[in-house]
Structures are given as C-alpha cells and as structure tokens.
N, C-alpha and C positions, 0 to 999 in steps of 0.2 A: 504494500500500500504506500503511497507516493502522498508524502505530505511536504509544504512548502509551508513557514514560518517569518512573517515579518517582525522588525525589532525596528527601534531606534528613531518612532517621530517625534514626534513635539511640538513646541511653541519655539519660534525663535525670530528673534528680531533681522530688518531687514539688513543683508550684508554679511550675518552669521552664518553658522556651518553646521551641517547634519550629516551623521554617518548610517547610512541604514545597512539592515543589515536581511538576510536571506538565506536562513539552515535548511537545508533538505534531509528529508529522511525517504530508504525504499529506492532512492536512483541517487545519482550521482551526480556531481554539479557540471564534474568535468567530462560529461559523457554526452552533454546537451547542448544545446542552445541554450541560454538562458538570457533572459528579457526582463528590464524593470519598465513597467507603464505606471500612468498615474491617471486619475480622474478625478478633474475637478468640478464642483457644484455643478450640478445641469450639466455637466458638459460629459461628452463620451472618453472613454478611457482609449488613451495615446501613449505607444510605446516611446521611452524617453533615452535609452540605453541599451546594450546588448552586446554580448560576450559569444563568440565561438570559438573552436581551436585558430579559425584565418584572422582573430584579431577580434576589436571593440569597434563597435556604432554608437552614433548620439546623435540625436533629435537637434535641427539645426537651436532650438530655444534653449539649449543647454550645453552646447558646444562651448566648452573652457571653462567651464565650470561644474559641470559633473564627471565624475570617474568612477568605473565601474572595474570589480576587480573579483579574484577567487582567491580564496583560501583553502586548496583542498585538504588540509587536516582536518581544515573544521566543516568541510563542508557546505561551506557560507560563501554567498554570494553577495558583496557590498556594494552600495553604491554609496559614495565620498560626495556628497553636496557642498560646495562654495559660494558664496557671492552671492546668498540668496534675495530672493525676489518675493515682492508679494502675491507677483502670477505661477508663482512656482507651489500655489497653496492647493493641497489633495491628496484624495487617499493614493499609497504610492502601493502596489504589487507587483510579486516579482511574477515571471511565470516560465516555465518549461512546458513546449509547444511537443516536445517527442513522448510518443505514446501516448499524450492525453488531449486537449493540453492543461494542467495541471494551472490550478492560481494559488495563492497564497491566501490569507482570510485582508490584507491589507492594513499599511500603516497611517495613521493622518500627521501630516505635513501644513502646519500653518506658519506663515511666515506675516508678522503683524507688528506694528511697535505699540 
C-alpha cells in the first residue's frame, strides 16, 4: 500500500522560507517521478516542481526560488521554498503518477504579514 505524507507548512511572512517535506511508504521515491502541485483557493491544482532520474522541473512562477530534492535514506521528497510570495498561498501535495497516481493528504502554505 503506497502512502505519501506531507510535512512542513505554515504561516510565514512575505520573503520567508519553507521546507516541505514528502515520506513515502510501499514504493520508493527514487523509482518515480515524483511531482509537488499546489492548489490555491478556487483555483485548480498546478504542478509547481518535479524530480526524475533526467533531472528537476519548475513551474515558470517559481523558477529560482523553489528547489526540489530527495533524500533517499529517508525516503523524503522536499521541496526548499524561498523568496516567498503571497500568491505562492495553498495546499501544496506531492504526488507519484506511476502505478497510481498516488497524492498525499496535503500541506497549507500561507504566506501573509
């Protein structure tokens, strides 16, 4: 059974940093694709990030200032937020598209002064 685990939103002021975070249990981080999307209020959820063995993607609105990375000891799949924005505000989920595709329960992401 393939469960995916979001960590690490919060509240944080505009220009601050967030590190989220992405455990998998049941598959493997490094065996996938793996995608961070986010969804904001009304709005539909939009992939912002993504990790394959060929390298990392980013959504042009977070180009230089998100980074996405693995850990495979831990299994964890992070993404490193900088520079944040207040349109960068929403639940963020990771997700693995092979054999399911699998989502995470999601994290909220507010950025507000």
């Amino acid at each position: 059974q393939v469960q995916l685990v979001e960590s690490g939103g919060g509240l944080v002021q505009p220009g601050g940093s967030l590190k989220l975070s992405c455990t998998a249990s049941g598959i493997s981080v490094r065996a996938a694709p793996v995608g961070w999307y986010r969804q904001p209020p009304g709005k539909q959820r939009d992939e912002v990030a993504g990790i394959t063995r060929g390298g990392t993607n980013y959504g042009d609105s977070v180009k230089g200032r998100f980074t996405i990375s693995i850990d495979s000891t831990q299994n964890t799949v992070y993404l490193q937020m900088d520079n944040l924005k207040p349109e960068d505000t929403a639940v963020y989920y990771c997700n693995i598209p092979l054999g399911g595709p699998f989502w995470g329960q999601g994290t909220q992401v507010t950025v507000s002064s």
